[in-house]
N, CA and C atoms of all chains as a GROMACS GRO file, in nm:
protein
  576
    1UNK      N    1   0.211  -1.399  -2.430
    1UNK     CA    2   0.087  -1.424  -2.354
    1UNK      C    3   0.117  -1.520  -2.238
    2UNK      N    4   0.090  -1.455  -2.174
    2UNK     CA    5   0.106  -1.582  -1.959
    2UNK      C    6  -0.024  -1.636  -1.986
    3UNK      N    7  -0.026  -1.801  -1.936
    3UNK     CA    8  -0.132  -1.842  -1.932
    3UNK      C    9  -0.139  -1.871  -1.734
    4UNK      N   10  -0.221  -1.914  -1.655
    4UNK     CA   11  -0.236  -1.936  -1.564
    4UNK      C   12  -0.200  -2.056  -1.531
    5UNK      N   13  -0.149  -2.057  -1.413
    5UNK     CA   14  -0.120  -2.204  -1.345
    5UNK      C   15  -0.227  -2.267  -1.347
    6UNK      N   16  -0.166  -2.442  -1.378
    6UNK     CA   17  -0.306  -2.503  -1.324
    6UNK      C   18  -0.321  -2.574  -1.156
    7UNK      N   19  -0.364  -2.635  -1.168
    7UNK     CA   20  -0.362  -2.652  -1.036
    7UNK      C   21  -0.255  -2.731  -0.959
    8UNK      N   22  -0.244  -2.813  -1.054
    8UNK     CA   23  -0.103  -2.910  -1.017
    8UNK      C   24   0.031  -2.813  -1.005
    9UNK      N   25   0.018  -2.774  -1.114
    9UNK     CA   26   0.170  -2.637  -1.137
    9UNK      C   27   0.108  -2.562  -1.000
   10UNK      N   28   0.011  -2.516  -0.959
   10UNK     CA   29   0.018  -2.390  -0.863
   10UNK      C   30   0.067  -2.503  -0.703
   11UNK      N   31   0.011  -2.611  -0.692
   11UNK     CA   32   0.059  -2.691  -0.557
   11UNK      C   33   0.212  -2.690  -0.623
   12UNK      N   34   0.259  -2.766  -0.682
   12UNK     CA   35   0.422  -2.739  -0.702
   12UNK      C   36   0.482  -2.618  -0.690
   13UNK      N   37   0.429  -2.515  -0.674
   13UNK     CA   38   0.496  -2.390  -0.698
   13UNK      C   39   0.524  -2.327  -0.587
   14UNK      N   40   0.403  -2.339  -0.498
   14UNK     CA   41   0.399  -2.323  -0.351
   14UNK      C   42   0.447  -2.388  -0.253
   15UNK      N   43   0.517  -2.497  -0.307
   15UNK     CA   44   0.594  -2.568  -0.226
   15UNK      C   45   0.714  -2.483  -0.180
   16UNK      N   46   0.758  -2.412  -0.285
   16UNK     CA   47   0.809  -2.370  -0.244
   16UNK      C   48   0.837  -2.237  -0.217
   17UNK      N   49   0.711  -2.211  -0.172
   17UNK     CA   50   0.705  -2.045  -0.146
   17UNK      C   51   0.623  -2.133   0.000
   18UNK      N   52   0.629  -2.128   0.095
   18UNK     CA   53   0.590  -2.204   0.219
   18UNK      C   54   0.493  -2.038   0.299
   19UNK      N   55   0.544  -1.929   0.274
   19UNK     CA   56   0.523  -1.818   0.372
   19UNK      C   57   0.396  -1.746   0.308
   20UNK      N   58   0.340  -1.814   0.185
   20UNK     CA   59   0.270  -1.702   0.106
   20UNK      C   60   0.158  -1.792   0.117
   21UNK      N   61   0.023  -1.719   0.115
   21UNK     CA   62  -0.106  -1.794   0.142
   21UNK      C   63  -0.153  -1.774   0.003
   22UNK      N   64  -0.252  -1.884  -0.003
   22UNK     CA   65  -0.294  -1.850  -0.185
   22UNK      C   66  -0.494  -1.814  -0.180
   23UNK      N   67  -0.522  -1.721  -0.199
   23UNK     CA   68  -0.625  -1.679  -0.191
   23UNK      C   69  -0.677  -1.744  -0.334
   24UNK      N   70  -0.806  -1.849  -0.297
   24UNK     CA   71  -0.915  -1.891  -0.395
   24UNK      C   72  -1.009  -1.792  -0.449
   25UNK      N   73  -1.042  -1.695  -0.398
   25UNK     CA   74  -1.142  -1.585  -0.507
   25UNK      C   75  -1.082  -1.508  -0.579
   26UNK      N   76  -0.979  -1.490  -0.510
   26UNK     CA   77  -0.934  -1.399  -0.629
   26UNK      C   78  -0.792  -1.485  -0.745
   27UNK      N   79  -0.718  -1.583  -0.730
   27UNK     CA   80  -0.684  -1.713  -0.813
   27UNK      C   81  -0.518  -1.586  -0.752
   28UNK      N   82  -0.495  -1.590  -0.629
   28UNK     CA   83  -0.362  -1.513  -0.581
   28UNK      C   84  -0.308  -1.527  -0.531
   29UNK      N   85  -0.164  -1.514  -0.475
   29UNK     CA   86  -0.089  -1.515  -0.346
   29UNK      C   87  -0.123  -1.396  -0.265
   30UNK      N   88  -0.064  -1.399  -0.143
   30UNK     CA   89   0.012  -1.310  -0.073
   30UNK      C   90   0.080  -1.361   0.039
   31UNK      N   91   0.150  -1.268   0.104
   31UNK     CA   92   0.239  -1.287   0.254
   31UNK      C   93   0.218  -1.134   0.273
   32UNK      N   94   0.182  -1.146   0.464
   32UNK     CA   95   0.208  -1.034   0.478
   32UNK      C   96   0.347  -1.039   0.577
   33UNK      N   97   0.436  -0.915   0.560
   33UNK     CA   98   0.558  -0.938   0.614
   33UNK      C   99   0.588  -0.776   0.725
   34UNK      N  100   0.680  -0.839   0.807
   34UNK     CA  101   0.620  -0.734   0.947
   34UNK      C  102   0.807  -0.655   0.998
   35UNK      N  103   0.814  -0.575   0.958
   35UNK     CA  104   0.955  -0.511   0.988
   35UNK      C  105   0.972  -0.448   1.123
   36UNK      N  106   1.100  -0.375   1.184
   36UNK     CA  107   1.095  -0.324   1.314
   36UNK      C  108   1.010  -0.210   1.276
   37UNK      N  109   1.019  -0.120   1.166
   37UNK     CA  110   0.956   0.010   1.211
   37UNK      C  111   0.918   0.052   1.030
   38UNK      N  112   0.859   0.157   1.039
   38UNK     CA  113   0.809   0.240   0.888
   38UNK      C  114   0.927   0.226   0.802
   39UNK      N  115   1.043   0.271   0.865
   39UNK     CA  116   1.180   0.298   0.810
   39UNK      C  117   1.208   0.212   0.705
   40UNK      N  118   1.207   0.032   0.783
   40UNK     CA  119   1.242  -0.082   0.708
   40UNK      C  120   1.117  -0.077   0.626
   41UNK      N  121   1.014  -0.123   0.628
   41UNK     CA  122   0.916  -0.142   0.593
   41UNK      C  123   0.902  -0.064   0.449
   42UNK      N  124   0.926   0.067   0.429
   42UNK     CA  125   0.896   0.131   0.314
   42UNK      C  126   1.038   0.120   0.199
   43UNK      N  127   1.147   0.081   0.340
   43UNK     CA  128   1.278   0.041   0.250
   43UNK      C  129   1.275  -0.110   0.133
   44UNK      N  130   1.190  -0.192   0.202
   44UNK     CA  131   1.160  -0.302   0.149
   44UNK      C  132   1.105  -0.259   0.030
   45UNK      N  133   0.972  -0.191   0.040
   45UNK     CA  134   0.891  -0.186  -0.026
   45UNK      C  135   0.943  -0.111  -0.175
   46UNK      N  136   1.045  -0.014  -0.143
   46UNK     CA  137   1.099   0.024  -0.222
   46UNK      C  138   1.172  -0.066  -0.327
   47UNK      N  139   1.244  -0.109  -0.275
   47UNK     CA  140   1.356  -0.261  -0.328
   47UNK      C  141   1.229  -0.335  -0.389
   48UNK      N  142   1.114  -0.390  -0.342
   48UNK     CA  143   1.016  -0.438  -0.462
   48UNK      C  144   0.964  -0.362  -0.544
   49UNK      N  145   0.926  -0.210  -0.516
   49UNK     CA  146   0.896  -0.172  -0.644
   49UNK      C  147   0.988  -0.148  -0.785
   50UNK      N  148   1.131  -0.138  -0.720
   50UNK     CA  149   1.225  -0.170  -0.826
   50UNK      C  150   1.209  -0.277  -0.906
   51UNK      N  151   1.193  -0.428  -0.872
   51UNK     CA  152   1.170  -0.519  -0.911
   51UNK      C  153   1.064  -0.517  -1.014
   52UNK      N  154   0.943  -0.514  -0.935
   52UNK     CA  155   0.827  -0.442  -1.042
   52UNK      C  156   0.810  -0.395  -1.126
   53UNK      N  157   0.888  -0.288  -1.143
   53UNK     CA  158   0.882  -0.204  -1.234
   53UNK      C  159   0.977  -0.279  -1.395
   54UNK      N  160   1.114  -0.315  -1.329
   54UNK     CA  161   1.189  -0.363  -1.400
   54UNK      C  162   1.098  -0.503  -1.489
   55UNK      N  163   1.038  -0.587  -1.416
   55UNK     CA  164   0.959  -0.686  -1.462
   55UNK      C  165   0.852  -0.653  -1.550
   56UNK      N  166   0.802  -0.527  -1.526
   56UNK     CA  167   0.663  -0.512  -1.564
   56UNK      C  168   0.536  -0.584  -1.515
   57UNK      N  169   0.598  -0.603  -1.390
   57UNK     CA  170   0.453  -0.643  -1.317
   57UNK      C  171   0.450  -0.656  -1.176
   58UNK      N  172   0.316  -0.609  -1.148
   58UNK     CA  173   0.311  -0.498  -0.988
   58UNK      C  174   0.223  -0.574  -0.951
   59UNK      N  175   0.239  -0.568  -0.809
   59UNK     CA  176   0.198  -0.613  -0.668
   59UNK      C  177   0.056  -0.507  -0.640
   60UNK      N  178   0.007  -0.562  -0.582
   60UNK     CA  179  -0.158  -0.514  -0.467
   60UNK      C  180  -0.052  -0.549  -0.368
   61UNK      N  181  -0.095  -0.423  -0.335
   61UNK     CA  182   0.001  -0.394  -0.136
   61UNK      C  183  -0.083  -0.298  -0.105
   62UNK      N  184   0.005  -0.330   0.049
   62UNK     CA  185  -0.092  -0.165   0.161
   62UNK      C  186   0.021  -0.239   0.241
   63UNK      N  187   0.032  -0.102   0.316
   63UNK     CA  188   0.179  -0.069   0.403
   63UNK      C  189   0.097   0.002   0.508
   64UNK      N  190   0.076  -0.056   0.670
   64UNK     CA  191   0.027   0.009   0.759
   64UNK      C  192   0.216  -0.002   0.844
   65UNK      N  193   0.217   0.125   0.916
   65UNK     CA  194   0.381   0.138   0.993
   65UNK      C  195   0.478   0.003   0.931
   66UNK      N  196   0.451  -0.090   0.983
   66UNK     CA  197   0.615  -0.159   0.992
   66UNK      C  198   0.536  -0.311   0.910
   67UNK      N  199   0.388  -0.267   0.853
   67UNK     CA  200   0.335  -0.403   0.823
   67UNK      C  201   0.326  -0.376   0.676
   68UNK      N  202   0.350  -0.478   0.588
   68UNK     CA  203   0.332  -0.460   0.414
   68UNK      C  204   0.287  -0.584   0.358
   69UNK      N  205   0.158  -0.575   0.332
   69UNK     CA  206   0.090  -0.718   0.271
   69UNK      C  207   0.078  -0.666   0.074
   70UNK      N  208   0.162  -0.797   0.055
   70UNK     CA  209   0.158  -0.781  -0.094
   70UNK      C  210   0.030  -0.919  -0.149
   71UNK      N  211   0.033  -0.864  -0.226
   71UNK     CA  212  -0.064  -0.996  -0.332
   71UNK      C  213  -0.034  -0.982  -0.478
   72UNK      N  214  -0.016  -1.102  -0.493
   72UNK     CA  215   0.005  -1.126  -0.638
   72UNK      C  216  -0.065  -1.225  -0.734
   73UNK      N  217  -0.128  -1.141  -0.830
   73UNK     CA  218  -0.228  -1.211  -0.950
   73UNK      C  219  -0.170  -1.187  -1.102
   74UNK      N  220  -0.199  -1.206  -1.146
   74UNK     CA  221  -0.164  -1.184  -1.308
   74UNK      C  222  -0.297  -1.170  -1.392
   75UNK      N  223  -0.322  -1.005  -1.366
   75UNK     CA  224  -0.451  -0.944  -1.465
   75UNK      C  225  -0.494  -1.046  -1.601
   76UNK      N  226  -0.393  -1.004  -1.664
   76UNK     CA  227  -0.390  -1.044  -1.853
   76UNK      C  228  -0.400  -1.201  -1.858
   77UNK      N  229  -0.380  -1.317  -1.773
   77UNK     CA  230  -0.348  -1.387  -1.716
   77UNK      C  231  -0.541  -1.488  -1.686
   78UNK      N  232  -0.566  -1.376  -1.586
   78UNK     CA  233  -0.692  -1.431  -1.506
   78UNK      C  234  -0.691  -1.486  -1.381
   79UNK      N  235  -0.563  -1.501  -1.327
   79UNK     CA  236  -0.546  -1.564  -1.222
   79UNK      C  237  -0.361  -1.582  -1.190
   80UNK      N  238  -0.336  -1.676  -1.095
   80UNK     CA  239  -0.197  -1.677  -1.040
   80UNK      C  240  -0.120  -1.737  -1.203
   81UNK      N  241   0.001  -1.687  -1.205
   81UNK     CA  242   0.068  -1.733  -1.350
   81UNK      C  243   0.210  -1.734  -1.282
   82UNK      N  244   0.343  -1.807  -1.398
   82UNK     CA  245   0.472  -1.787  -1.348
   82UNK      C  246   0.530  -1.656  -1.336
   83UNK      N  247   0.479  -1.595  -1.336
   83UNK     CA  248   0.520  -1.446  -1.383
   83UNK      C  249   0.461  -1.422  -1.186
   84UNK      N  250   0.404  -1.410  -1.128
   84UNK     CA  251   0.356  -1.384  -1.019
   84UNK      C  252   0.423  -1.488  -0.871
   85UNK      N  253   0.478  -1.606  -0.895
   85UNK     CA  254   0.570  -1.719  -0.875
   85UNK      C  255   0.725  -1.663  -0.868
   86UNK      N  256   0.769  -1.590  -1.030
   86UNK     CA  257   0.906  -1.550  -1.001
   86UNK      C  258   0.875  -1.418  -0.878
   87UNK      N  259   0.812  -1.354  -0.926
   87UNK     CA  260   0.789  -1.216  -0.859
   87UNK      C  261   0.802  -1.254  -0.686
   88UNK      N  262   0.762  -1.374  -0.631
   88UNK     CA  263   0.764  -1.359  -0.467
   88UNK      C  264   0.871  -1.440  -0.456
   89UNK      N  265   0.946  -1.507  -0.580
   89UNK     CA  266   1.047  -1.602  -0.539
   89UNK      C  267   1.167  -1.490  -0.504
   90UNK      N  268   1.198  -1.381  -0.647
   90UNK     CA  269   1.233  -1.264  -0.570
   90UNK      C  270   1.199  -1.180  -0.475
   91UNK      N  271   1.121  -1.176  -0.430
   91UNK     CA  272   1.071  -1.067  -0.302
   91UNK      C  273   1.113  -1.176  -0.178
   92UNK      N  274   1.121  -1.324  -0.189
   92UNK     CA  275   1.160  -1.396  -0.096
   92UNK      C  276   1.290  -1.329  -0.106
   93UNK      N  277   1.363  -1.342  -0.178
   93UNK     CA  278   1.547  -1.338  -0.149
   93UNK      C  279   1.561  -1.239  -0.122
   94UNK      N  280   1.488  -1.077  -0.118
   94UNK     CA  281   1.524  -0.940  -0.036
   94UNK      C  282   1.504  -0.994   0.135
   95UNK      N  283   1.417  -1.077   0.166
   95UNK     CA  284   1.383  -1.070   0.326
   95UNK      C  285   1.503  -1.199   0.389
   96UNK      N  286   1.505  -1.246   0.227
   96UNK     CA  287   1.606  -1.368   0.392
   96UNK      C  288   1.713  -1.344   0.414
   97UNK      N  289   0.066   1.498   2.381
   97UNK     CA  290  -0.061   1.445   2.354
   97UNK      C  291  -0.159   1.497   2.257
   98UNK      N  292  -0.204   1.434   2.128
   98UNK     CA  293  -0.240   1.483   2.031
   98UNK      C  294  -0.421   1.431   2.068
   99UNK      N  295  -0.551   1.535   2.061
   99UNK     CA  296  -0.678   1.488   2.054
   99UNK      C  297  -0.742   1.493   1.971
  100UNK      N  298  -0.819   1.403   1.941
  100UNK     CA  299  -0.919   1.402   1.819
  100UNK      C  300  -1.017   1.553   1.783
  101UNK      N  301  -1.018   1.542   1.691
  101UNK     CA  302  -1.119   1.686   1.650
  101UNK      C  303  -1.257   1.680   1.660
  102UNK      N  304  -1.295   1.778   1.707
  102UNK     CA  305  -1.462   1.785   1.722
  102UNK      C  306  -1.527   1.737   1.606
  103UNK      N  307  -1.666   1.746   1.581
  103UNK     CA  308  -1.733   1.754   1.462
  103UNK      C  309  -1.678   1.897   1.407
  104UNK      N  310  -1.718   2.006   1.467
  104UNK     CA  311  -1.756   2.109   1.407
  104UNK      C  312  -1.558   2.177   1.389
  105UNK      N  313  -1.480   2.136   1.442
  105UNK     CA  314  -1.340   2.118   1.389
  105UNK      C  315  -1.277   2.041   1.230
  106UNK      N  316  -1.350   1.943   1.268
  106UNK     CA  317  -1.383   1.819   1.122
  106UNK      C  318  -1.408   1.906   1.038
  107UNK      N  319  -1.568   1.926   1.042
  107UNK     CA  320  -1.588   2.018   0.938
  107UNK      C  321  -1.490   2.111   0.879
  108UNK      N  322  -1.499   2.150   0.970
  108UNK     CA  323  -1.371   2.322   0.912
  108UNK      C  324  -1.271   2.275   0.844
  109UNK      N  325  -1.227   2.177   0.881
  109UNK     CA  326  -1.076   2.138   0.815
  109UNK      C  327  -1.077   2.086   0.681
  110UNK      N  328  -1.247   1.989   0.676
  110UNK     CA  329  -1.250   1.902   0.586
  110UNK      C  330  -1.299   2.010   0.463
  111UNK      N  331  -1.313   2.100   0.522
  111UNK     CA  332  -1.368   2.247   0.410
  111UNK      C  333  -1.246   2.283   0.266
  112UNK      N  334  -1.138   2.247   0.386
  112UNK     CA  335  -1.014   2.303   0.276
  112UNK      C  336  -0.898   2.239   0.171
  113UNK      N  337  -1.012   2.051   0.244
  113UNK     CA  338  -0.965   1.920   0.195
  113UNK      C  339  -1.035   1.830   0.117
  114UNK      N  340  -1.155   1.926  -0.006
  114UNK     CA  341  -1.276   1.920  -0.077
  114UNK      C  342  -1.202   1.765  -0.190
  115UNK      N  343  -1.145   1.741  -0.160
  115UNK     CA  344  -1.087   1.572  -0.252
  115UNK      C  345  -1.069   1.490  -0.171
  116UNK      N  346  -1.073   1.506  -0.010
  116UNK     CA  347  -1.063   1.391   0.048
  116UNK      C  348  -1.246   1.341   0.117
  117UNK      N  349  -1.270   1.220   0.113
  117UNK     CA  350  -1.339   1.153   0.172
  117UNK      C  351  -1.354   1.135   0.394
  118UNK      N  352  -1.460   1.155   0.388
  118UNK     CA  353  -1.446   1.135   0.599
  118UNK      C  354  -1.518   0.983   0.567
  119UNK      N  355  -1.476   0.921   0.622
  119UNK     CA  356  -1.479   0.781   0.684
  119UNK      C  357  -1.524   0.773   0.834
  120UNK      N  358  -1.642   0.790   0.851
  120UNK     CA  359  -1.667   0.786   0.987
  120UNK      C  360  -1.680   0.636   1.047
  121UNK      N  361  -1.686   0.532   0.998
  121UNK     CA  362  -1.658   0.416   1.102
  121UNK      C  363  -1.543   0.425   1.132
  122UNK      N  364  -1.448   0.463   1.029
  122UNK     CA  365  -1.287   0.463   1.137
  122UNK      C  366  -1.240   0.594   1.188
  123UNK      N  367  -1.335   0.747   1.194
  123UNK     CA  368  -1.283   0.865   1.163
  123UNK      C  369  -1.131   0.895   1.121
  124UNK      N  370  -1.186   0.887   0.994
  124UNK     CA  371  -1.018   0.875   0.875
  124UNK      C  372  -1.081   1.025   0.784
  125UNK      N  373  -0.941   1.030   0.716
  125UNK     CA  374  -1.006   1.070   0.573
  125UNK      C  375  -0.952   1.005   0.478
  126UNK      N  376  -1.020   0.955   0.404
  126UNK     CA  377  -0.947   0.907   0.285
  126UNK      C  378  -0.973   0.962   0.122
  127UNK      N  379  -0.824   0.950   0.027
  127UNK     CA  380  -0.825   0.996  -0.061
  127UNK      C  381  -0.759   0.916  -0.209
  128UNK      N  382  -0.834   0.862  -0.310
  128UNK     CA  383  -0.755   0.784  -0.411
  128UNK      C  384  -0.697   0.890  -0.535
  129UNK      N  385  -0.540   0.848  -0.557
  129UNK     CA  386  -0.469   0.950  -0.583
  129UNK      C  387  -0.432   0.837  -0.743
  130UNK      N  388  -0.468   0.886  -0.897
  130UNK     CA  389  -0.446   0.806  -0.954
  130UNK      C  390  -0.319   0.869  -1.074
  131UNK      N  391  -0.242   0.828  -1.120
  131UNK     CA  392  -0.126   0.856  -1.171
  131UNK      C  393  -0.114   0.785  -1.305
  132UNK      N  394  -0.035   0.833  -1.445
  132UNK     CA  395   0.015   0.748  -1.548
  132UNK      C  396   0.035   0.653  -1.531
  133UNK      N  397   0.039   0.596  -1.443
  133UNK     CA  398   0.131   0.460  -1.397
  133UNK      C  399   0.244   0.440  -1.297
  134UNK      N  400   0.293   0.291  -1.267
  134UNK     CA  401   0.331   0.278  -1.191
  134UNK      C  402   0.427   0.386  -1.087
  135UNK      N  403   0.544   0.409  -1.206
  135UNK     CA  404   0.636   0.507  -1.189
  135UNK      C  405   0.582   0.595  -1.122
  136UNK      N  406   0.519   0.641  -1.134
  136UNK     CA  407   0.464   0.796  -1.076
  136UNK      C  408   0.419   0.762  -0.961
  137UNK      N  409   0.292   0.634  -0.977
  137UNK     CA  410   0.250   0.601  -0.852
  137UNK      C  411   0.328   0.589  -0.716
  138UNK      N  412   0.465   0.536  -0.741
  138UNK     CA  413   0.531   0.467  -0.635
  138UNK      C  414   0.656   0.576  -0.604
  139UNK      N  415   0.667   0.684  -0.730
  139UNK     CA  416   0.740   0.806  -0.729
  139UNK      C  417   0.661   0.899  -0.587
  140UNK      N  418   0.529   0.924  -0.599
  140UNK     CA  419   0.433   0.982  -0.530
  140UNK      C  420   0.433   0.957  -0.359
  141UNK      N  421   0.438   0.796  -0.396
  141UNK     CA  422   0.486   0.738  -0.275
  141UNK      C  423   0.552   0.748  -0.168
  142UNK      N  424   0.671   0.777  -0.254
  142UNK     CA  425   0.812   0.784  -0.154
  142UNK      C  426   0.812   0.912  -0.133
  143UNK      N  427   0.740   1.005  -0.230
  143UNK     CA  428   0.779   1.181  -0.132
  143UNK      C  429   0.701   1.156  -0.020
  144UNK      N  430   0.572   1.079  -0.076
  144UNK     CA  431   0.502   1.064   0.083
  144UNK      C  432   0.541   0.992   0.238
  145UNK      N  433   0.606   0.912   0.177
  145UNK     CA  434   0.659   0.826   0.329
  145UNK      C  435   0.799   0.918   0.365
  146UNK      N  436   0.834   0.987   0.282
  146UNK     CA  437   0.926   1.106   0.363
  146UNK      C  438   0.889   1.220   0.442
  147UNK      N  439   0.783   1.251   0.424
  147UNK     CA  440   0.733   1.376   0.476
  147UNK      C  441   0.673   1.282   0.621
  148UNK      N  442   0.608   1.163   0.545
  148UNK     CA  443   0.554   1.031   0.690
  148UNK      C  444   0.640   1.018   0.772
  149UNK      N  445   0.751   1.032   0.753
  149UNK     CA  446   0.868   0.959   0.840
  149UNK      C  447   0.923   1.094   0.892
  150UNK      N  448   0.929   1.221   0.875
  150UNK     CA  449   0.969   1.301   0.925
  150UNK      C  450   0.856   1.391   1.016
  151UNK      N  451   0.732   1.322   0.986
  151UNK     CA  452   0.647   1.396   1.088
  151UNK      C  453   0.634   1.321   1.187
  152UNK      N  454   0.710   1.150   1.171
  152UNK     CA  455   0.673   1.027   1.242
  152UNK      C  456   0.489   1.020   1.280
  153UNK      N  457   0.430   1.043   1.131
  153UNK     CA  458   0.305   0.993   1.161
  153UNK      C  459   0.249   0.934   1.031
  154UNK      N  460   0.210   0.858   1.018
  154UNK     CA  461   0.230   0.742   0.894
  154UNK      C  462   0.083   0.709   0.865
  155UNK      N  463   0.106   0.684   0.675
  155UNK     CA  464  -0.097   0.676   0.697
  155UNK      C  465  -0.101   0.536   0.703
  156UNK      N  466  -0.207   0.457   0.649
  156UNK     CA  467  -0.237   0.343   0.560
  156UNK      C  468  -0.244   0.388   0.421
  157UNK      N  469  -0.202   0.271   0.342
  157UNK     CA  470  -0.185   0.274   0.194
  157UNK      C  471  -0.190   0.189   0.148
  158UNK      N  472  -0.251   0.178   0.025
  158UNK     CA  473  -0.241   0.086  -0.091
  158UNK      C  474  -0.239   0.152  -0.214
  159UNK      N  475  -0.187   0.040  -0.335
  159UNK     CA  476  -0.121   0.078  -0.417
  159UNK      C  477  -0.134  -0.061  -0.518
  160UNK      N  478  -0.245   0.022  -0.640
  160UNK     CA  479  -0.236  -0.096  -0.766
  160UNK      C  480  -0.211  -0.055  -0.879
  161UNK      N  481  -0.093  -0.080  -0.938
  161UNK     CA  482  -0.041   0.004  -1.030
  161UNK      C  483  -0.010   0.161  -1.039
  162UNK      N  484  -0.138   0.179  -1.093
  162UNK     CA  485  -0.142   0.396  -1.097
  162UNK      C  486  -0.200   0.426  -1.026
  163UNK      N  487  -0.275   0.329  -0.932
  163UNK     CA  488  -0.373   0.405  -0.805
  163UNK      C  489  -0.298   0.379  -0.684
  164UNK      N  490  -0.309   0.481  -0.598
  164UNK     CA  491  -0.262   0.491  -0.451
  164UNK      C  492  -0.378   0.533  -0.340
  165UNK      N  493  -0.381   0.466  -0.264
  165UNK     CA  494  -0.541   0.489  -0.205
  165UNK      C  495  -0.444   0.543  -0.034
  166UNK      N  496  -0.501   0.664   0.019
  166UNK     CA  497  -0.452   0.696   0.147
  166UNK      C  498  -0.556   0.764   0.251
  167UNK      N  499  -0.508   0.686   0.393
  167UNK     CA  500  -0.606   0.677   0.522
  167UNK      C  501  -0.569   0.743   0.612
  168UNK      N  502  -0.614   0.826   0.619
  168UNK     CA  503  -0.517   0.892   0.774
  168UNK      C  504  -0.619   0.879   0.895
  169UNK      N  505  -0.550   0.846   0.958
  169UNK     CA  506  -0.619   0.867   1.133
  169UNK      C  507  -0.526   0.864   1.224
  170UNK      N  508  -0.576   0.910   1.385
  170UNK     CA  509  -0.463   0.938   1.452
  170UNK      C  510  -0.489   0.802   1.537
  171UNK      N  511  -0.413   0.712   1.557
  171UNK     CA  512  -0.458   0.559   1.642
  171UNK      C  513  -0.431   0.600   1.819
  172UNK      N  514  -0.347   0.750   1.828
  172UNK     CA  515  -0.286   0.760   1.990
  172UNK      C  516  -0.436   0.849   2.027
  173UNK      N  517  -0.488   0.929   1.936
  173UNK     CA  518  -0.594   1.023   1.942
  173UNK      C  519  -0.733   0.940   1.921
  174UNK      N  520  -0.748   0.794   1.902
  174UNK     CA  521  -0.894   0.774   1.838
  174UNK      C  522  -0.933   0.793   1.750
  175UNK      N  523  -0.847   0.850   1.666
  175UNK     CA  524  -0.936   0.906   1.533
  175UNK      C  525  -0.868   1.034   1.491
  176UNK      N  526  -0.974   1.099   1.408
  176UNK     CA  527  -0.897   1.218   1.302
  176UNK      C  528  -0.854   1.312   1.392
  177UNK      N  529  -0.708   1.357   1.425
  177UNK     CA  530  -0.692   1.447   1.500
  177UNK      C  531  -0.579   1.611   1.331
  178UNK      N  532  -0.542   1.680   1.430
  178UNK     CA  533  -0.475   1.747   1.366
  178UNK      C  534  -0.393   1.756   1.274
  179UNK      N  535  -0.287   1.589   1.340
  179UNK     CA  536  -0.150   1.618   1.265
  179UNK      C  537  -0.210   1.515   1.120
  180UNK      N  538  -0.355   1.464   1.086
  180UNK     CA  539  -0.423   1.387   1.012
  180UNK      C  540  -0.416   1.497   0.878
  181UNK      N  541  -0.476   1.625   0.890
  181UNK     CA  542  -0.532   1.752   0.836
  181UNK      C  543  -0.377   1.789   0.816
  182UNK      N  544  -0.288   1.821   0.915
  182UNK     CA  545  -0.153   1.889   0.849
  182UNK      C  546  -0.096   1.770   0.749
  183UNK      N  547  -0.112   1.636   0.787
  183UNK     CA  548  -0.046   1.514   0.644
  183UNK      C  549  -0.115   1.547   0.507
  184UNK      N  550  -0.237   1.558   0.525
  184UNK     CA  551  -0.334   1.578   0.443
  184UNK      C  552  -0.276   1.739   0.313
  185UNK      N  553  -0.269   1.818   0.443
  185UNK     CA  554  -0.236   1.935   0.330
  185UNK      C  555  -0.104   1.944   0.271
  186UNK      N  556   0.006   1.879   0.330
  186UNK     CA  557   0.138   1.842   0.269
  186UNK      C  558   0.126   1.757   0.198
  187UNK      N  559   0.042   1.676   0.175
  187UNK     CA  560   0.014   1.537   0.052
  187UNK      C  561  -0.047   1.632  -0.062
  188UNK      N  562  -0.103   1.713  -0.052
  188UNK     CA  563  -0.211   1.754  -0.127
  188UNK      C  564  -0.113   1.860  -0.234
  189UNK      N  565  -0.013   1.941  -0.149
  189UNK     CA  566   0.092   2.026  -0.178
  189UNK      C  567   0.186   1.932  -0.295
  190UNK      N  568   0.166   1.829  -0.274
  190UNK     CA  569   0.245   1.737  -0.373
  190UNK      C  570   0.210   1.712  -0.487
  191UNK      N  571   0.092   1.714  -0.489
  191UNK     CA  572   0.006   1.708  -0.614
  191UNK      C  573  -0.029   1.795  -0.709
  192UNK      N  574  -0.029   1.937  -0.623
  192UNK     CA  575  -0.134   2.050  -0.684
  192UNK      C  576  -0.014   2.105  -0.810
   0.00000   0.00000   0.00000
């Protein structure tokens, strides 16, 4: 069972995720991240759904051409959890 | 140069595309495509951004878990033009 960050854990956590905004209604991250063209963009996206899948736990995205905004919550959870924390700490290390 | 479709073009097309939705504030069509799960979802995906990338005309998408939600419009045309209706029936070919 994931329990949810609290608030102290979620400011520590985001320290060091600097690129990802944390949405208050829905208790989430996201970043949206902007490639040269569709090509990269769905290549990325690919390389995270690997991740995903392997983890067992998936991203809210939408992919317009070369743009891919992910968000991350933790359903079972109720809100942002470590499980949603590792998930962009990896999706950080595909982009840098 | 690709142009947007009449109404009475719309119609006709949207006759033979009885699962997709018209979106007239953005003249789109849109269609939510729901799957076992992830796998499939993001399986579904990638035939789609291949056929996207080889017609070089790309929809909007999102994607939560087993649902895949897709927008087509033409942005060079204003709105729903042709090559919207030919994505549409090659997406649809994927499914049936």
């Amino acid at each position: 069972m994931v329990e949810a960050l609290s608030e102290a854990e979620r400011a520590d956590a985001l320290d060091g995720l600097p690129e990802w905004d944390y949405d208050e209604a829905r208790d989430a991250i996201l970043r949206e991240f902007i490639f040269d063209d569709f090509n990269q963009a769905f290549g990325f996206m690919t390389q995270v759904a690997l991740i995903a899948e392997k983890a067992d736990h998936h991203p809210e995205w939408s992919n317009v051409y070369n743009r891919v905004t992910i968000l991350l919550t933790t359903h079972d959870a109720g809100g942002l959890s470590p499980r949603d924390i590792e998930m962009a700490e990896a999706i950080e290390e595909l982009v840098e």
